[in-house]
N, CA, C and O atoms as a CHARMM CRD file, in Angstrom:
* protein
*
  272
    1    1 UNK  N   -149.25700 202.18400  18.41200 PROA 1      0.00000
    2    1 UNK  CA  -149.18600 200.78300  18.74600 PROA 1      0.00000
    3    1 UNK  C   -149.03100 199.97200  17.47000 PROA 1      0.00000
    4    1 UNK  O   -149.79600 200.14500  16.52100 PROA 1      0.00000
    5    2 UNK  N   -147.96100 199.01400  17.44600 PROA 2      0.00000
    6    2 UNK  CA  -147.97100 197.94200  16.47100 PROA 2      0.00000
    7    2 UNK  C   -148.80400 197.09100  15.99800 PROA 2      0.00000
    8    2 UNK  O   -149.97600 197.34800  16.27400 PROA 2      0.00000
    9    3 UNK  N   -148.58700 195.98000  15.25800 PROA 3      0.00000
   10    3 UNK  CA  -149.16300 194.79000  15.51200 PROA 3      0.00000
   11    3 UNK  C   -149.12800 193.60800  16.64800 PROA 3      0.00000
   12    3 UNK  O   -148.17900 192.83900  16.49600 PROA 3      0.00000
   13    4 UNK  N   -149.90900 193.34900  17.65600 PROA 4      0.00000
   14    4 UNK  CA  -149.82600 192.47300  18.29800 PROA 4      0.00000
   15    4 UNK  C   -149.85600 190.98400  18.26000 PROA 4      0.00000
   16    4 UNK  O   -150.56300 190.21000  17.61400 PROA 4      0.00000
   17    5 UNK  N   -148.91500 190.79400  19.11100 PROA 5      0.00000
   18    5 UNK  CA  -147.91900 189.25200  19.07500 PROA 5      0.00000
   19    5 UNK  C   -148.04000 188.45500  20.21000 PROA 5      0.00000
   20    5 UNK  O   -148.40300 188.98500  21.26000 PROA 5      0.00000
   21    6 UNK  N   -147.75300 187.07500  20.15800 PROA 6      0.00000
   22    6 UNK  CA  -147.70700 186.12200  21.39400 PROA 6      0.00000
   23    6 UNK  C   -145.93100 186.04000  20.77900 PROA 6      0.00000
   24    6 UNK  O   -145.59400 186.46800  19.67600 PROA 6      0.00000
   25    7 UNK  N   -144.99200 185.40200  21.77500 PROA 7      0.00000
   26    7 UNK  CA  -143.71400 185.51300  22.13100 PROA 7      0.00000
   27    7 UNK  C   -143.44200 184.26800  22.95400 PROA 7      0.00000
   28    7 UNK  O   -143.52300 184.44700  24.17000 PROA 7      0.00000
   29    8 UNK  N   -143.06700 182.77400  22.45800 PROA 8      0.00000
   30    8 UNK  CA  -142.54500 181.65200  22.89800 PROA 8      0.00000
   31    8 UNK  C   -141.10900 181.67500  22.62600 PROA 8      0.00000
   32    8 UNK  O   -140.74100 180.50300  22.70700 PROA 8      0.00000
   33    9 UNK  N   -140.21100 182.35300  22.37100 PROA 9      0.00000
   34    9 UNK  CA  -138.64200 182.86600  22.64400 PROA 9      0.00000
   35    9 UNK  C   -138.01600 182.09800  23.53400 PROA 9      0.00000
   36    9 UNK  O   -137.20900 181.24400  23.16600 PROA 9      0.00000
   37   10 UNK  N   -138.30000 182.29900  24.75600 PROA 10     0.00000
   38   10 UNK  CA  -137.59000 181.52900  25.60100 PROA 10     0.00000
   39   10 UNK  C   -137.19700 180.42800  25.95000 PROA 10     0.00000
   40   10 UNK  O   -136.30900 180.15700  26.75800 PROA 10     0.00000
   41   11 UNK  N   -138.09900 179.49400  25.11800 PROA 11     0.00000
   42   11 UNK  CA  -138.18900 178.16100  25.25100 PROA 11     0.00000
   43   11 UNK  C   -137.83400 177.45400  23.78700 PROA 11     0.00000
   44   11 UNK  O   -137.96200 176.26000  23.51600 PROA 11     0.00000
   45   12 UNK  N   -137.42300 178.36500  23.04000 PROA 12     0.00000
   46   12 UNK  CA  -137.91900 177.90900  21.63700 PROA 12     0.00000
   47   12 UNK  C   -136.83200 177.04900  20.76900 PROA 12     0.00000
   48   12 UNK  O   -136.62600 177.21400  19.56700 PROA 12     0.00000
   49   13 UNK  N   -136.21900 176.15700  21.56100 PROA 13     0.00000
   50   13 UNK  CA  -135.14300 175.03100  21.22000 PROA 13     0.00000
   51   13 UNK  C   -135.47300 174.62400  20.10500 PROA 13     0.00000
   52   13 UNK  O   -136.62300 175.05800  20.17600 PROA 13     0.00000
   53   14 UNK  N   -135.42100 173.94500  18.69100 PROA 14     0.00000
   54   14 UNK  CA  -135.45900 173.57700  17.87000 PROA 14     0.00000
   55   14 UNK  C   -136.73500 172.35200  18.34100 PROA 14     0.00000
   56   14 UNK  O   -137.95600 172.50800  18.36000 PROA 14     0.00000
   57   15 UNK  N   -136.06300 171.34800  18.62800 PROA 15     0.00000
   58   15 UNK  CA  -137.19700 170.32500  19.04200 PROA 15     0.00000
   59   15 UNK  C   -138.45500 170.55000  19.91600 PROA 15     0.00000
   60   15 UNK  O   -139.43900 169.81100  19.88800 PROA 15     0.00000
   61   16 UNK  N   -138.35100 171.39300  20.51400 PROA 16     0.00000
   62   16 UNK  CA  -139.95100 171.85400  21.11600 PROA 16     0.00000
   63   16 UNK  C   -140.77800 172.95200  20.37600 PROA 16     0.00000
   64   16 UNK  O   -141.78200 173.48200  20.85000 PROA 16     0.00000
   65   17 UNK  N   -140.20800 173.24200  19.09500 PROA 17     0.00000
   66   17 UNK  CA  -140.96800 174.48100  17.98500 PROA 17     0.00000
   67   17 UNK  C   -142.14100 173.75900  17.73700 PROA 17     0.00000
   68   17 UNK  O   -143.22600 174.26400  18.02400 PROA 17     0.00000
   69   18 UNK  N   -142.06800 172.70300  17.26700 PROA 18     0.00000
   70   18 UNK  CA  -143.47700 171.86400  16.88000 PROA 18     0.00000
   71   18 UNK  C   -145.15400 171.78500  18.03700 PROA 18     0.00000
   72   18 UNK  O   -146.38400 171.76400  18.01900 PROA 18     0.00000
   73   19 UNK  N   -143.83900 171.76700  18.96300 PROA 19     0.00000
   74   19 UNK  CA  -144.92300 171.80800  20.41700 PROA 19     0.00000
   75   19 UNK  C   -145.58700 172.47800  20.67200 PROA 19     0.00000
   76   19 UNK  O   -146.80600 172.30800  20.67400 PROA 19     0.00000
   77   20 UNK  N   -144.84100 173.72300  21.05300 PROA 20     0.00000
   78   20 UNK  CA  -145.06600 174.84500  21.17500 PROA 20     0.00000
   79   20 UNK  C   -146.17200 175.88600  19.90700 PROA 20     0.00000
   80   20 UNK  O   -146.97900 176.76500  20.20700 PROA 20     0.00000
   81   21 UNK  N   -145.85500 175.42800  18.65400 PROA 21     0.00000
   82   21 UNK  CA  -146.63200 175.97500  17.58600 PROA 21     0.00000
   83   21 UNK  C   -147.73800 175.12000  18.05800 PROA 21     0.00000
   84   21 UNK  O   -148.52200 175.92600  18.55900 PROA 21     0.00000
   85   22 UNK  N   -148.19900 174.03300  18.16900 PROA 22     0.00000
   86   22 UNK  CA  -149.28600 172.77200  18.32100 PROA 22     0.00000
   87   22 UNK  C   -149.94800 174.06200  19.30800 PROA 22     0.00000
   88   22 UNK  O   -151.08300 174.48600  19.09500 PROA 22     0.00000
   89   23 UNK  N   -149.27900 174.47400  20.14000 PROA 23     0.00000
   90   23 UNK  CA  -149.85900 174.74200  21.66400 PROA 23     0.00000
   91   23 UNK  C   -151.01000 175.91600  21.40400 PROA 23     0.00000
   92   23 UNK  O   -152.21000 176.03700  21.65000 PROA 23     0.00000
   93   24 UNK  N   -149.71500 176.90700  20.61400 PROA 24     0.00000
   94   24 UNK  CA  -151.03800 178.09000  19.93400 PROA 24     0.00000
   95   24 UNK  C   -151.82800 177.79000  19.50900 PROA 24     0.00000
   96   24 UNK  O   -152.88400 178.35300  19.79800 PROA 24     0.00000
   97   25 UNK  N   -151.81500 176.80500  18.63700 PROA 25     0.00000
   98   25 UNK  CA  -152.96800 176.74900  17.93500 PROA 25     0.00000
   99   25 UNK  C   -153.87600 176.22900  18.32500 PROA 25     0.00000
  100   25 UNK  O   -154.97600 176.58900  17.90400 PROA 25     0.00000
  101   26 UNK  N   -153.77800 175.23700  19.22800 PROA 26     0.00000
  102   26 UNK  CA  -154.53100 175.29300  20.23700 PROA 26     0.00000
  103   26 UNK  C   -155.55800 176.55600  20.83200 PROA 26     0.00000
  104   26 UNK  O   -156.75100 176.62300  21.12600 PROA 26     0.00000
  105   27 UNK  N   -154.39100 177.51400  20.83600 PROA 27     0.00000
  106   27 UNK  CA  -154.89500 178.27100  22.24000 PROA 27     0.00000
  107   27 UNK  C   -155.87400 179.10100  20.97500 PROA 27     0.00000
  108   27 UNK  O   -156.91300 179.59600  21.41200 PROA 27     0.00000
  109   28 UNK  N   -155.68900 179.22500  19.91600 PROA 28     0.00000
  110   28 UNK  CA  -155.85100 180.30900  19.06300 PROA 28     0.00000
  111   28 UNK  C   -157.07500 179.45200  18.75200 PROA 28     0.00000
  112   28 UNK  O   -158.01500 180.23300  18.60300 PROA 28     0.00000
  113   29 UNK  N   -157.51600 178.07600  18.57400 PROA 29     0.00000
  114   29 UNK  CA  -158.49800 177.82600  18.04200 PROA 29     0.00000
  115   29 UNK  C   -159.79400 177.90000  19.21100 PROA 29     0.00000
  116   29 UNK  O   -160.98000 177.77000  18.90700 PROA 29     0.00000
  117   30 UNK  N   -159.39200 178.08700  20.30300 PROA 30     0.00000
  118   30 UNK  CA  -160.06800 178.18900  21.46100 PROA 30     0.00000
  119   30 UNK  C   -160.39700 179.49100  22.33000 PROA 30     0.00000
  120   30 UNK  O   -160.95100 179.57800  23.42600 PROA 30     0.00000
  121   31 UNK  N   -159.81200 180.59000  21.38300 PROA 31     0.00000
  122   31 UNK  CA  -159.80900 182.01000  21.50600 PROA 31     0.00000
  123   31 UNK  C   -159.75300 182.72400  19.91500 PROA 31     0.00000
  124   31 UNK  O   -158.71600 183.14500  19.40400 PROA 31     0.00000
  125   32 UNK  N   -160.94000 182.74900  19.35100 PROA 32     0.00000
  126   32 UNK  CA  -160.69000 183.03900  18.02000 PROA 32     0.00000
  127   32 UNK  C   -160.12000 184.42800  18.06500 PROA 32     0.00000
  128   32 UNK  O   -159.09500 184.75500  17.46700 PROA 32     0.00000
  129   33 UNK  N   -161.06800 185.46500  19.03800 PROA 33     0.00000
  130   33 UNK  CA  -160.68600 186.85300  18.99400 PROA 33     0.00000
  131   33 UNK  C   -159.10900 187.21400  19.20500 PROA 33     0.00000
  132   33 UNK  O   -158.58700 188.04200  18.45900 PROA 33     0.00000
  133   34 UNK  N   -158.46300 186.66100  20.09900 PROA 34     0.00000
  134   34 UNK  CA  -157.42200 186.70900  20.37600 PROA 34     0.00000
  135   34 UNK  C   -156.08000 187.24200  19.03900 PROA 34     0.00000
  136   34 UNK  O   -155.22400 188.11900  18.91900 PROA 34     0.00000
  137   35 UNK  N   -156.67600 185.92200  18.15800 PROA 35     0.00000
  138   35 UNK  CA  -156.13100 186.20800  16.65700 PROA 35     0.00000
  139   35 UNK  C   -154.73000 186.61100  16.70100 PROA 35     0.00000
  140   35 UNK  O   -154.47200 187.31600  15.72600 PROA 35     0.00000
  141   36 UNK  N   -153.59700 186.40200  17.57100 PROA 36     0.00000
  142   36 UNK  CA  -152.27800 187.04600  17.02200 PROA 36     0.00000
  143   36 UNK  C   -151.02300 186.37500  16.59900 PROA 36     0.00000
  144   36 UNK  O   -150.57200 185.56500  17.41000 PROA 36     0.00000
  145   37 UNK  N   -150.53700 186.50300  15.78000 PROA 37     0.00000
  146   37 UNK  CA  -149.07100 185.13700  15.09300 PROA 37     0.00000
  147   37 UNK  C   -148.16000 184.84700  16.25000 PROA 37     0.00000
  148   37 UNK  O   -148.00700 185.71700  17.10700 PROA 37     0.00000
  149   38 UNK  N   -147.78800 184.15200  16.30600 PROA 38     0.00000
  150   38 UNK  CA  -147.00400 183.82400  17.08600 PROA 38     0.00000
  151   38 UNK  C   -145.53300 184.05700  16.49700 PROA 38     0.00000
  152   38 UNK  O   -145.27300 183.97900  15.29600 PROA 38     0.00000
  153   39 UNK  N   -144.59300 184.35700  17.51600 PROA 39     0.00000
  154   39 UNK  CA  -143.19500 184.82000  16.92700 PROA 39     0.00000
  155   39 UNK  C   -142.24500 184.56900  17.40400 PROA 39     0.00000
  156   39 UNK  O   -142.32200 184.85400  18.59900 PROA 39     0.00000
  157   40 UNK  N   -140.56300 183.84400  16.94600 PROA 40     0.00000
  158   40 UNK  CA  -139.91700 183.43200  17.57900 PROA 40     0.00000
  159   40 UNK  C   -138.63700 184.64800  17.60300 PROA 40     0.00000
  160   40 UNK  O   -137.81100 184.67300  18.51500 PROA 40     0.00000
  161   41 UNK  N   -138.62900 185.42200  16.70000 PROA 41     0.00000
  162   41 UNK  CA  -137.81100 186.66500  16.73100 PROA 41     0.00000
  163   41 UNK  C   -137.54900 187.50900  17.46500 PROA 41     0.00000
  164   41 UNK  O   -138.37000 187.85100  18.31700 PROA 41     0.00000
  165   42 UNK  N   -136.28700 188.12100  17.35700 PROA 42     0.00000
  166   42 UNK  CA  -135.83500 189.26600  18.40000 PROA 42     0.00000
  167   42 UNK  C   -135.48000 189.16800  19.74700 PROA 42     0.00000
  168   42 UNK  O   -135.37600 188.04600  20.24400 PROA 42     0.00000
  169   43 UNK  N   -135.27900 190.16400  20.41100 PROA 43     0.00000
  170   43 UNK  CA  -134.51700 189.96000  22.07100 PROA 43     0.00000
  171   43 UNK  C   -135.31800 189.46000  22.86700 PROA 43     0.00000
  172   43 UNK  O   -136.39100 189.69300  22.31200 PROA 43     0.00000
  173   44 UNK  N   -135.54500 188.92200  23.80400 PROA 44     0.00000
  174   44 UNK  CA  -136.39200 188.51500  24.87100 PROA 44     0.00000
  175   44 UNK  C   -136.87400 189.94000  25.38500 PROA 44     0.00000
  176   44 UNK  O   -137.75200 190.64200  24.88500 PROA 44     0.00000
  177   45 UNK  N   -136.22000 190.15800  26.31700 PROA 45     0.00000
  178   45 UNK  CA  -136.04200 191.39100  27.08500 PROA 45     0.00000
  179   45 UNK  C   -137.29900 192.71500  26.14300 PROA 45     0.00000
  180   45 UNK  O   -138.30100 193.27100  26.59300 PROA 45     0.00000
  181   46 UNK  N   -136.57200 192.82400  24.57800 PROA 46     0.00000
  182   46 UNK  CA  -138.22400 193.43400  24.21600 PROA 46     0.00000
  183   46 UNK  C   -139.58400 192.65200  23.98800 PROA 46     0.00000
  184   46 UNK  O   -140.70100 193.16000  24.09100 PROA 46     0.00000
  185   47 UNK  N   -139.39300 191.73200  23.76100 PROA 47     0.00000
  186   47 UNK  CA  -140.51300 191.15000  23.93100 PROA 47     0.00000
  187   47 UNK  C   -140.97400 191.34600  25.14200 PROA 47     0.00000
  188   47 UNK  O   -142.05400 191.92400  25.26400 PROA 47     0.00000
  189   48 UNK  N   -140.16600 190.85300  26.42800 PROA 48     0.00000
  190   48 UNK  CA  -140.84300 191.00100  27.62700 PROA 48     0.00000
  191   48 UNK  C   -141.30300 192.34300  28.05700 PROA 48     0.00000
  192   48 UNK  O   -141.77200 192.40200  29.19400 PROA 48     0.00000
  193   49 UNK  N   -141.24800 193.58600  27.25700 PROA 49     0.00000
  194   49 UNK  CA  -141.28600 195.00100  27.62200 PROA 49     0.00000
  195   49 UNK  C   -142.41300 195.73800  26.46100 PROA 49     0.00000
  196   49 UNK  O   -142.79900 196.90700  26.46000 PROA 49     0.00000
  197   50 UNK  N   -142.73800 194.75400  25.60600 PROA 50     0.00000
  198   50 UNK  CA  -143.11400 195.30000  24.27200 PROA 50     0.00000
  199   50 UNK  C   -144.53700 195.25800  24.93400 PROA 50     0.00000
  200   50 UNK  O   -145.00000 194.24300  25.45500 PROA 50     0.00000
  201   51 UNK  N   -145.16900 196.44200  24.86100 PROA 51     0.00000
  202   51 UNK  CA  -146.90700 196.62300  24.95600 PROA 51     0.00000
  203   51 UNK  C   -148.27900 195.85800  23.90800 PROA 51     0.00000
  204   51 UNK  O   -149.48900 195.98600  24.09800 PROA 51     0.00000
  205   52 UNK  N   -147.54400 195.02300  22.73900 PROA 52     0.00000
  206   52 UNK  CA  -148.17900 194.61400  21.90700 PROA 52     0.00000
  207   52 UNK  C   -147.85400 193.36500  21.46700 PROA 52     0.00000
  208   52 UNK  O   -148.20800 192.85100  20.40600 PROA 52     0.00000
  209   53 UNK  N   -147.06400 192.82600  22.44800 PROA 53     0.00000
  210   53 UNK  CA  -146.71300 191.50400  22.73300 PROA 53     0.00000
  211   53 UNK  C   -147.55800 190.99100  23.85500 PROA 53     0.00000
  212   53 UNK  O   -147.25000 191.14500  25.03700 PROA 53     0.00000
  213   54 UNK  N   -148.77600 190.29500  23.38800 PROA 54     0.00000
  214   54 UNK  CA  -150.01400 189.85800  24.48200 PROA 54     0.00000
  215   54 UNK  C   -149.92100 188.62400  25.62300 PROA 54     0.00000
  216   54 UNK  O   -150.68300 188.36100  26.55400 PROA 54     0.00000
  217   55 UNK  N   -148.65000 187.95800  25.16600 PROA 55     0.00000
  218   55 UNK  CA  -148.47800 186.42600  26.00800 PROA 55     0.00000
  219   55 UNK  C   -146.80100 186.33100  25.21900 PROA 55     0.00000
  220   55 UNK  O   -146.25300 186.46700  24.12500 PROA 55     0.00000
  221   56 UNK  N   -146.52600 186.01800  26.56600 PROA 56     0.00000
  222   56 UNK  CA  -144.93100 184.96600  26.40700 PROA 56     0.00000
  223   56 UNK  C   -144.97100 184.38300  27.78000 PROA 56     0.00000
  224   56 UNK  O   -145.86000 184.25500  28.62100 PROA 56     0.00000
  225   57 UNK  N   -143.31200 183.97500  27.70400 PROA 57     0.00000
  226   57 UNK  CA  -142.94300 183.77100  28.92600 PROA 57     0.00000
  227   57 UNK  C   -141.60100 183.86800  28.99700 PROA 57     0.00000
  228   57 UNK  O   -140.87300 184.00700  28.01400 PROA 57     0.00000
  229   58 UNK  N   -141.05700 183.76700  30.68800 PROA 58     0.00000
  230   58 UNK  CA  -139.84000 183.45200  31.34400 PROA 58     0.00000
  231   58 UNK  C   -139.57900 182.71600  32.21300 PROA 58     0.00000
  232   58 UNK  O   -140.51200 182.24100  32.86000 PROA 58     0.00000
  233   59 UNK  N   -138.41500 182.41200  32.48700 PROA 59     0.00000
  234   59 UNK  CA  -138.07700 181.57700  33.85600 PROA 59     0.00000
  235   59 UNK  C   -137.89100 182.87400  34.92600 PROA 59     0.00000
  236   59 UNK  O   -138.00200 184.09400  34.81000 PROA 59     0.00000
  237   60 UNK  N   -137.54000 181.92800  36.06100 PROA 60     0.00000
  238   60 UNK  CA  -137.78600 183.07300  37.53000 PROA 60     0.00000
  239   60 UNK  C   -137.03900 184.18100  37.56300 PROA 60     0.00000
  240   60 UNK  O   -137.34200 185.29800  37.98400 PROA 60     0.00000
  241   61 UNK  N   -135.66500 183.65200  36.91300 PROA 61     0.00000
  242   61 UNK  CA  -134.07900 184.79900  37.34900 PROA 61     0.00000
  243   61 UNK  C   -135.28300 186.12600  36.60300 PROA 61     0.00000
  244   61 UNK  O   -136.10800 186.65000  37.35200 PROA 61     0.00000
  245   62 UNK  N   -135.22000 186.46600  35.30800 PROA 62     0.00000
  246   62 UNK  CA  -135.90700 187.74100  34.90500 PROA 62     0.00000
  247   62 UNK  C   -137.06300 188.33800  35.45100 PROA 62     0.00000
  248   62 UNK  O   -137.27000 189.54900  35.53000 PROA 62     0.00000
  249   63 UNK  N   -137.90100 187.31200  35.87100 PROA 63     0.00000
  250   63 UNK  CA  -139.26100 187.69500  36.38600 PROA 63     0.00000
  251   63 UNK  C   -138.70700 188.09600  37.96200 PROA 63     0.00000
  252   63 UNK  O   -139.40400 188.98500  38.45000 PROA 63     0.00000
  253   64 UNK  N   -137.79900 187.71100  38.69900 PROA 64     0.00000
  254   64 UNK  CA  -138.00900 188.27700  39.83400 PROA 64     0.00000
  255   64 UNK  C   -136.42400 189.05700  39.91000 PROA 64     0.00000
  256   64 UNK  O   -135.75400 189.25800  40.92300 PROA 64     0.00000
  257   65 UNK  N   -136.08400 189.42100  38.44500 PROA 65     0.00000
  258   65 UNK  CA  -135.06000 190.58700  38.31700 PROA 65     0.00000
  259   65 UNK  C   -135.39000 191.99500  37.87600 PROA 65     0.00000
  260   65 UNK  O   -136.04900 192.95200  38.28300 PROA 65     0.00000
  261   66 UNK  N   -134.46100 191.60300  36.63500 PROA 66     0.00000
  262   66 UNK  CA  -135.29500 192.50400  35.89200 PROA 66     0.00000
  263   66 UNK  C   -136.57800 193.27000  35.36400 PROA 66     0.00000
  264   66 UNK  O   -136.71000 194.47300  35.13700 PROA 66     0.00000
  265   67 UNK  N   -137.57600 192.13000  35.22100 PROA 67     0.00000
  266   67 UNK  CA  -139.19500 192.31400  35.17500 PROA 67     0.00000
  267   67 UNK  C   -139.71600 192.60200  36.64100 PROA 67     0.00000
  268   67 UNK  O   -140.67700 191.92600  37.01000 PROA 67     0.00000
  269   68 UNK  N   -139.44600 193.07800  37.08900 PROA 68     0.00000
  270   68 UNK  CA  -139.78600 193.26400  38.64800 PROA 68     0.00000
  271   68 UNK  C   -140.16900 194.44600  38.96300 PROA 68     0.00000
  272   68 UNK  O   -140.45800 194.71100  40.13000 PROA 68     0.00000
C-alpha cells in the first residue's frame, strides 16, 4: 500500500482550487487523524479505483457506470 490521499480532480477548475483547498482544510483541521494531502494529479478513473485514495468524488454518469 502507498501513501494515502484525498482526490478533488473532478471538480478542480482553476477558480474553485482555492475553495476546494479552504474545504480540506477544513475537513483536516476537524479530523486531525485523518492527516492526508490532498491531490489534484493524475487520471480520475485511478483515483476512483486507487485503495489509498481515502475521499474524492464524481458526478452520476461514472458512479452509476463505470464505478458500479
Amino acid at each position: 500500500m502507498g501513501e494515502r490521499y484525498a482526490s478533488l480532480a473532478m471538480y478542480s477548475f482553476q477558480p474553485l482550487r482555492a475553495a476546494w483547498e479552504a474545504w480540506w482544510s477544513a475537513v483536516g483541521a476537524s479530523c486531525p487523524a485523518l492527516g492526508v494531502p490532498l491531490r489534484w494529479d493524475g487520471d480520475l478513473t485511478q483515483h476512483w479505483t486507487d485503495p489509498d485514495c481515502v475521499l474524492s468524488h464524481t458526478c452520476g454518469y461514472p458512479a452509476s457506470t463505470s464505478l458500479a
